[in-house]
C-alpha positions in Angstrom: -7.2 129.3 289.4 -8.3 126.1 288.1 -10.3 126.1 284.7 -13.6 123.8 285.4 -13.9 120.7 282.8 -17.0 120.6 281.3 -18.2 118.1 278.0 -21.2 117.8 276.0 -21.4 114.2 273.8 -24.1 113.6 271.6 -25.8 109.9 271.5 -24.7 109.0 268.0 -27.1 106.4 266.3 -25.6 103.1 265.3 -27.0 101.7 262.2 -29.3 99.3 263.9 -31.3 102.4 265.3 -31.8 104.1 262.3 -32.7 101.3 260.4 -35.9 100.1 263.1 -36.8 103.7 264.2 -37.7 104.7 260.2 -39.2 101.2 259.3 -41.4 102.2 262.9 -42.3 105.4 260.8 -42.5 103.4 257.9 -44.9 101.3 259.2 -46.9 103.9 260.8 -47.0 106.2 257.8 -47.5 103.2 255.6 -50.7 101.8 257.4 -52.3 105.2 257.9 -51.9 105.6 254.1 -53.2 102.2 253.4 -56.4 102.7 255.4 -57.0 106.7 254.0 -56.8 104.6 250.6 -59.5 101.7 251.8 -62.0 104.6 253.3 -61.7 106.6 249.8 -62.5 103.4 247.8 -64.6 100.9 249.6 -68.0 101.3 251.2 -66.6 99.6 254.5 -65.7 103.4 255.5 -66.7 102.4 259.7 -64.4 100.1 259.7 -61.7 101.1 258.3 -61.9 104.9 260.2 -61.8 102.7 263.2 -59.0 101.0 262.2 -57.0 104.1 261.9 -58.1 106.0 264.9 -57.1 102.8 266.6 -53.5 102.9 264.8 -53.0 106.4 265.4 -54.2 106.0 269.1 -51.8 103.4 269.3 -48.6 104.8 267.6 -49.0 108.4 268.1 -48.5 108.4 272.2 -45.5 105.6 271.6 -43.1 107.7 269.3 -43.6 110.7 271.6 -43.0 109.0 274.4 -40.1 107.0 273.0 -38.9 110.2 271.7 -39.2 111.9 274.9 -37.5 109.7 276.7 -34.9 108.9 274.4 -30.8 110.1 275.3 -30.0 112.9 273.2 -26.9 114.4 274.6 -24.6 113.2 277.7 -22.8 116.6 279.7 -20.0 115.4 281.7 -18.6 117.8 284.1 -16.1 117.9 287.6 -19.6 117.6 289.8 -22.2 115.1 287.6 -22.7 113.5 284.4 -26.1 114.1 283.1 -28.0 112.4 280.4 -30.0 114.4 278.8 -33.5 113.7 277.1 -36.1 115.8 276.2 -39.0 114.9 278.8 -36.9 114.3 281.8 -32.8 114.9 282.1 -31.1 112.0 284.4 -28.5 113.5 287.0 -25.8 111.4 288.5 -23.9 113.2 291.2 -20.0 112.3 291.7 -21.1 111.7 295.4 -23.6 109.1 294.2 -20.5 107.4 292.6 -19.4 104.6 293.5 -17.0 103.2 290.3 -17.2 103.6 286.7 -16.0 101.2 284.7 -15.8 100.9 280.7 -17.9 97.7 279.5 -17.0 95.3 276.3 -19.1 93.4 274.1 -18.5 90.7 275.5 -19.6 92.2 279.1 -23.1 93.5 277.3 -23.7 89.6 276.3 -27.1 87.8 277.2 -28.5 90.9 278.4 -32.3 90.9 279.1 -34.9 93.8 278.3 -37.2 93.9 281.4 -39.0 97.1 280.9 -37.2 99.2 278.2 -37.1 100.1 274.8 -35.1 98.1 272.5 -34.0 100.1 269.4 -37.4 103.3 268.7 -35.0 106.4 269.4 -32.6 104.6 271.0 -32.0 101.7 273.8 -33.5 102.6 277.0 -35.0 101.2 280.2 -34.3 98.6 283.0 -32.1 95.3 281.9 -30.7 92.4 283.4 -27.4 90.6 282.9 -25.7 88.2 284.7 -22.5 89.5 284.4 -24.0 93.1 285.7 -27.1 92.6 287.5 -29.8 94.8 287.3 -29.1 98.2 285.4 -31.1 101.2 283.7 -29.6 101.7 279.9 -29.1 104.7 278.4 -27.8 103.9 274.8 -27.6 104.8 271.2 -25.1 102.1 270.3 -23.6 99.1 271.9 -20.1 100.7 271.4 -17.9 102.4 274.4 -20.4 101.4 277.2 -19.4 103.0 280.2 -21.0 101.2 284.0 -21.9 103.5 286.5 -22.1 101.7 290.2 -23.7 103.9 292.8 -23.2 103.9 296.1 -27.6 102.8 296.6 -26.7 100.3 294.9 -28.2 100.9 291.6 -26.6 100.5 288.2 -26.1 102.6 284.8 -25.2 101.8 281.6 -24.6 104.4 279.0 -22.8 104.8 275.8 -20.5 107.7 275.1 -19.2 108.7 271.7 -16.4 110.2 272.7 -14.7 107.7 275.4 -11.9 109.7 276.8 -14.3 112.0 278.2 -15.1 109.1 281.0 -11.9 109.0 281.9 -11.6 112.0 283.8 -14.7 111.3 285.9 
């Protein structure tokens, strides 16, 4: 009897991502504070409550859907790897497989943000590279990037903390 191999890595935050999600909050918490302060002091109260329903309209709905959407966990096991988030998990079969293939800086170079989020909970979305073509990007660092081909001919790039793990699939 064969024991079944099954891994759970957590997304680990480079220090890029913690700095721009919290100056995000910053910014948020830092604005809504400002204009509280302006609607308890001046006589402009209109505009000013405008201006923070408008903020909070605005930022609100982004960090949850950022934070939704963000990688929180990768489970690698015999039959798929999944990525999971907290709105929506991502399931890649073996079957849907076609190579993996571990990435280097130098690889991940000139890459372009098409649709995608860019450092707020993590790096996520659809990119471009030349070297790689198009490719959805699940990331929480730029270190140990692993390329998943599948057979459809779509592309995924995701980090893992714990490389080895890959090397089974």
């Amino acid at each position: 009897m064969s024991k079944k191999q099954f891994y759970t890595v957590p997304f680990v935050w480079n220090k890029t991502l913690w700095v721009m999600t919290f100056a995000c909050f910053a910014l948020w918490v830092g604005l809504s504070g400002w204009f509280v302060f302006q609607i308890c002091t001046t006589d402009n109260d209109a505009a000013m409550l405008g201006s923070l329903i408008v903020l909070n309209v605005i930022f609100l709905p982004m960090m949850l859907v950022c934070e939704g959407l963000a990688p929180q966990r990768l489970e690698i096991g015999e039959e798929q790897i999944v990525i999971l988030r907290r709105y929506k998990s991502i399931v890649i079969n073996r079957s849907e497989i076609k190579s993996i293939q571990a990435l280097s800086k130098s690889d991940f170079s000139g890459v372009i943000r098409t649709c995608g989020v860019g450092g707020l909970f993590g790096y996520f979305g659809h990119y471009y590279s030349r070297n790689i073509g198009k490719f959805t990007l699940y990331a929480t660092t730029f270190d140990n990037l692993f390329l998943i081909r599948k057979w459809d001919g779509n592309s995924v790039v995701i980090s893992c903390a714990e490389p080895d793990k890959m090397e089974g699939f």
